[in-house]
C-alpha positions as CSV (number, residue, x, y, z in Angstrom):
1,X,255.6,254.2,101.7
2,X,256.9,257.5,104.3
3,X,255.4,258.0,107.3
4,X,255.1,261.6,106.2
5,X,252.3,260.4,103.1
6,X,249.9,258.6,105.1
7,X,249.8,261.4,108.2
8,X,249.3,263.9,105.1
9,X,246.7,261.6,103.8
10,X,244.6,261.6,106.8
11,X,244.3,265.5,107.4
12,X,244.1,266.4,103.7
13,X,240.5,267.3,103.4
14,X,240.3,268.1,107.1
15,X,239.1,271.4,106.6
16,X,237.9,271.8,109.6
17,X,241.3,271.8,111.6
18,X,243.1,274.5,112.5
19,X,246.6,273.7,111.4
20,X,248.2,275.9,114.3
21,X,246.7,274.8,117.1
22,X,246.1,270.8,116.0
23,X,246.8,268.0,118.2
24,X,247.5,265.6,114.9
25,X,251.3,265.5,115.1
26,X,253.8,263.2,115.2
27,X,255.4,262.4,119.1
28,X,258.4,260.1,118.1
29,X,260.1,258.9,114.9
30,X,260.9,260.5,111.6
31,X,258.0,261.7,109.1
32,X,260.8,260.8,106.6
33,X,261.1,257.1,107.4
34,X,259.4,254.1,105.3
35,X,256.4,252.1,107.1
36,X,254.6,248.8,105.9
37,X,253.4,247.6,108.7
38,X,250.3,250.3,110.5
39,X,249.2,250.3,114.0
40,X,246.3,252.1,114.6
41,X,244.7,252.2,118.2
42,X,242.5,254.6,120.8
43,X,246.1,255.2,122.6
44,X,249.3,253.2,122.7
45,X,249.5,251.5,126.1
46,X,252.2,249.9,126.9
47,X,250.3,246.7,125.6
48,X,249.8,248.4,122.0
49,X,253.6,248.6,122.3
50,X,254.1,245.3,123.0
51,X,252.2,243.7,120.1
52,X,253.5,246.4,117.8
53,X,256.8,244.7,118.4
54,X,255.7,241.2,118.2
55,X,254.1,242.5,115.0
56,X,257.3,243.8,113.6
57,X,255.1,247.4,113.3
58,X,257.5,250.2,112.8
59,X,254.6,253.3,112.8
60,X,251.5,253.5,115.5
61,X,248.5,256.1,114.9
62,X,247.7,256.8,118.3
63,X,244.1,258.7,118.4
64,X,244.9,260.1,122.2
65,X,248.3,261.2,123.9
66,X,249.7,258.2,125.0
67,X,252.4,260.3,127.0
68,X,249.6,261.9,129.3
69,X,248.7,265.0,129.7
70,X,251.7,267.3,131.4
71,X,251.2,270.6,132.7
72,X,254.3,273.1,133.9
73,X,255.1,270.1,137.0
74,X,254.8,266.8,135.6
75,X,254.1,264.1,138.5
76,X,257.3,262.7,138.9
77,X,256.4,258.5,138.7
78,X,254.2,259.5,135.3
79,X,257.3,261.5,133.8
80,X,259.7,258.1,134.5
81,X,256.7,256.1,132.4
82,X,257.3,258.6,129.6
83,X,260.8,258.1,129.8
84,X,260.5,254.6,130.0
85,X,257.6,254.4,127.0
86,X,259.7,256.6,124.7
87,X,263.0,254.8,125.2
88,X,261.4,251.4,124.3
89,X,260.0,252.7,121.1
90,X,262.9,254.4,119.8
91,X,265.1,251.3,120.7
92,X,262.1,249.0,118.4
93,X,262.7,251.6,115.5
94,X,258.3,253.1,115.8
95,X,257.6,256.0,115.1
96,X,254.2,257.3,116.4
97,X,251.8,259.6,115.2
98,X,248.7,261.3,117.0
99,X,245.3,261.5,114.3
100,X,242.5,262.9,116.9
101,X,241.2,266.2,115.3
102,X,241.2,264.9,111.6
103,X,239.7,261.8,112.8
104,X,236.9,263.0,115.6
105,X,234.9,265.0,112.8
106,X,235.3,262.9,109.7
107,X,232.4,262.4,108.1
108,X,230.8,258.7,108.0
109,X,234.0,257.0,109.2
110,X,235.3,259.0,111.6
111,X,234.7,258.7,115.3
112,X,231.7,261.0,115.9
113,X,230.0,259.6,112.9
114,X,231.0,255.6,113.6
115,X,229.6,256.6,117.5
116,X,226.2,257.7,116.3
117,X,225.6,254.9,114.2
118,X,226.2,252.2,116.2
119,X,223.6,253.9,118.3
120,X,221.2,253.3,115.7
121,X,219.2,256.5,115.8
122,X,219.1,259.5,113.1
123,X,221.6,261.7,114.5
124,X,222.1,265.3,112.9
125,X,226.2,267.4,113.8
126,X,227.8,270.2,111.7
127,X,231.1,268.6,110.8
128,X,232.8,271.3,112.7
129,X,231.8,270.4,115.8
130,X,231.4,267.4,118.3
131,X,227.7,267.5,119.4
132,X,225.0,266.5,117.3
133,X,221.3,266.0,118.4
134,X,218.4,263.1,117.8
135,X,214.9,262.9,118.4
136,X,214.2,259.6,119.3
137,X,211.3,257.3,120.6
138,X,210.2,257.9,123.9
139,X,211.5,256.0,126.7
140,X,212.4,256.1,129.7
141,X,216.3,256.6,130.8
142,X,216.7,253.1,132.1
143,X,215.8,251.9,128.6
144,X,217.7,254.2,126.8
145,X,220.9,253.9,129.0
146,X,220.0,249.9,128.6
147,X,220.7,250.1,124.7
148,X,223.3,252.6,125.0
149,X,226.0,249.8,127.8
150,X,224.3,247.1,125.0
151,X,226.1,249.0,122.4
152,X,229.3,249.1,123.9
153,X,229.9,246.2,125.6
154,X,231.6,244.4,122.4
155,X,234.1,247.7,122.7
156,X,234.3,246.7,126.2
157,X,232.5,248.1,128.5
158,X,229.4,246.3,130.6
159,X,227.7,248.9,131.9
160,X,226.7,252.8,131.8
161,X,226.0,254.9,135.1
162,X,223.2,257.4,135.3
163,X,222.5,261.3,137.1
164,X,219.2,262.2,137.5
165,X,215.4,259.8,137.2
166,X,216.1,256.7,135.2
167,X,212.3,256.4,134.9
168,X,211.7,259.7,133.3
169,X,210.7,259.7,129.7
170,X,213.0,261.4,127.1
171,X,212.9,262.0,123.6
172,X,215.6,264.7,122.8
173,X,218.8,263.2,123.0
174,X,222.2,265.3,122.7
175,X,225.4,263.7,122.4
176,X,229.1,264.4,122.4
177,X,232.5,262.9,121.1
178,X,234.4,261.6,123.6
179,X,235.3,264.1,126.3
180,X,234.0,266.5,124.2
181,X,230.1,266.3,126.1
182,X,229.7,269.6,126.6
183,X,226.1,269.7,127.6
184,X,226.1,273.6,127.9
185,X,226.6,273.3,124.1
186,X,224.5,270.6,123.3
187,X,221.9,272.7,125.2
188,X,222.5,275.6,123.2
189,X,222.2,274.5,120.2
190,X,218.9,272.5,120.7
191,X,217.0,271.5,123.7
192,X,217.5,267.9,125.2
193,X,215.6,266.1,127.8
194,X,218.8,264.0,128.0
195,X,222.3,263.7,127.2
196,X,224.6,261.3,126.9
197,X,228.1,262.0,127.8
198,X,231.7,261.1,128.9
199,X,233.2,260.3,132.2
200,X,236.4,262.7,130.5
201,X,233.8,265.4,129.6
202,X,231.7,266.2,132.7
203,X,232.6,266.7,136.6
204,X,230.1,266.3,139.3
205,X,230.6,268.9,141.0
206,X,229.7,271.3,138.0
207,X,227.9,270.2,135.0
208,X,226.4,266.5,136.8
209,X,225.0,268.8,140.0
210,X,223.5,271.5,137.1
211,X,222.1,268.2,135.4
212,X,220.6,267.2,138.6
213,X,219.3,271.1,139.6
214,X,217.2,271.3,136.2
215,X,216.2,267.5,136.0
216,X,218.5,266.7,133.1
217,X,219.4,262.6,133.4
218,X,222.9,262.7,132.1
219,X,223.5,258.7,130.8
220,X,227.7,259.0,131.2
221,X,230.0,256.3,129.4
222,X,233.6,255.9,129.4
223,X,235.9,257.8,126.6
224,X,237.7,255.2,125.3
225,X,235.0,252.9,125.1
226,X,232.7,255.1,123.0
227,X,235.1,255.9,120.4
228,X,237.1,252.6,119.4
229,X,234.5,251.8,117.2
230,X,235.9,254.9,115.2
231,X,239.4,253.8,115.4
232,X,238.5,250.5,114.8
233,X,236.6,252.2,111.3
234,X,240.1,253.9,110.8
235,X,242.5,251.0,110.5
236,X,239.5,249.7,107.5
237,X,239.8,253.1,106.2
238,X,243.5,253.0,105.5
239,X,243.2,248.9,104.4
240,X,240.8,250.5,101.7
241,X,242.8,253.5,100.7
242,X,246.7,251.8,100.9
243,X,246.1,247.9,99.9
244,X,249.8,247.8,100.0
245,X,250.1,248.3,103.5
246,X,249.3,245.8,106.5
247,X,246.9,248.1,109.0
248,X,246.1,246.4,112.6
249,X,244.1,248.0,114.9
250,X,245.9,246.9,118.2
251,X,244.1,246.2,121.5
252,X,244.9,248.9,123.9
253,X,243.7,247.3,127.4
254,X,240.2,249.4,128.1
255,X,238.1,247.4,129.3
256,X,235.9,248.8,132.1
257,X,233.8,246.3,134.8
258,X,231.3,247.6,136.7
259,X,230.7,246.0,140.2
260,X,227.6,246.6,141.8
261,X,226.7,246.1,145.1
């Protein structure tokens, strides 16, 4: 099967996309070309490269930039791991495709979706947009960030850290994709007595200090480790819709450890 029907497959019915300004394109190898053999993974470390060609995988679905994120002066080391990246998988005939727009706001599989789920609580989004809001059962913030580091310690992460009073009581919960925690949105929408968000999707010295200045206990987790469920649901997703191709999902290497004093 081409490259070029799968990636077409996958933002089809993404109506909520705009096609001009979409991140879901393809950064190496022909659209054109025949594939197999899938890879599909949060972002394709060096490591996802490596079993890819152990794998004999000749196309990767790569849900972040796995060439980082340049501006007009790329750091010079980071530019030399493009280089170096690129080259191999030219040389290893894979081609490499990013699916992050399509994918983030799918309904039921997708990675917003998959993340609200394994939470286990009745989440409500517009499937336009990454926020979406719950009202659970009142706890306090210790508990709540308890469940949410139990949740995502198969996708590898051991712990959560917290802003604000871990022993207030909350019932509101707003919640983002990713780094897409905007808690001025989530905020906006509908008030929350606390959010849970991304290290990617906050700074401390603007929205953690505003959380902290109107009481707002911010539970923050890492990006990759909140959405590989999704990419994880992805790779079952393609299995189900092309029987006739092999579809991996290949570990990328996030795995975060929190030491504690």
């Amino acid at each position: 099967m081409k490259i070029k029907e799968i990636t077409d497959f996958l933002s089809k019915n993404a109506h909520w996309m705009n096609p001009n300004e979409t991140r879901d394109i393809m950064l190496c190898g022909d659209p054109e070309e025949e594939a197999s053999r899938i890879g599909v993974c949060w972002v394709a470390t060096n490591r996802v490269i490596d079993e890819a060609i152990e794998k004999q995988i000749t196309f990767l679905i790569s849900h972040e930039n796995p060439f980082y994120h340049f501006t007009t002066g790329p750091k010079r080391l980071a530019h030399l791991s493009v280089t170096e990246k690129l080259s191999r998988l030219r040389e290893n005939h894979i081609a490499v495709y990013r699916c992050h727009d399509a994918w983030d706001m799918m309904p039921e599989v997708g990675v917003a979706d998959i993340w609200a789920k394994s939470l286990g609580f009745s989440f409500t989004r517009s499937v336009s947009s990454y926020i979406q809001h719950a009202d659970i059962e009142e706890q306090t913030v210790e508990e709540l960030a308890r469940h949410v580091a139990s949740v995502l310690k198969p996708e590898g992460e051991n712990g959560v850290y917290v802003f604000g009073d871990i022993h207030k009581k909350v019932s509101r919960l707003g919640m983002g994709t990713g780094a897409a925690t905007d808690i001025f949105k989530m905020l906006d929408q509908r008030p929350c007595d606390v959010c849970i968000v991304a290290d990617d999707g906050i700074s401390n010295y603007y929205q953690a200090q505003y959380a902290l200045d109107q009481d707002l206990p911010l539970i923050v987790v890492n990006h990759s480790c909140c959405e590989i469920a999704g990419i994880k649901s992805m790779a079952g997703y393609l299995r189900q819709n092309f029987p006739s191709l092999e579809v991996s999902y290949l570990e990328e290497g996030y795995t975060i450890t929190y030491i504690t004093a």
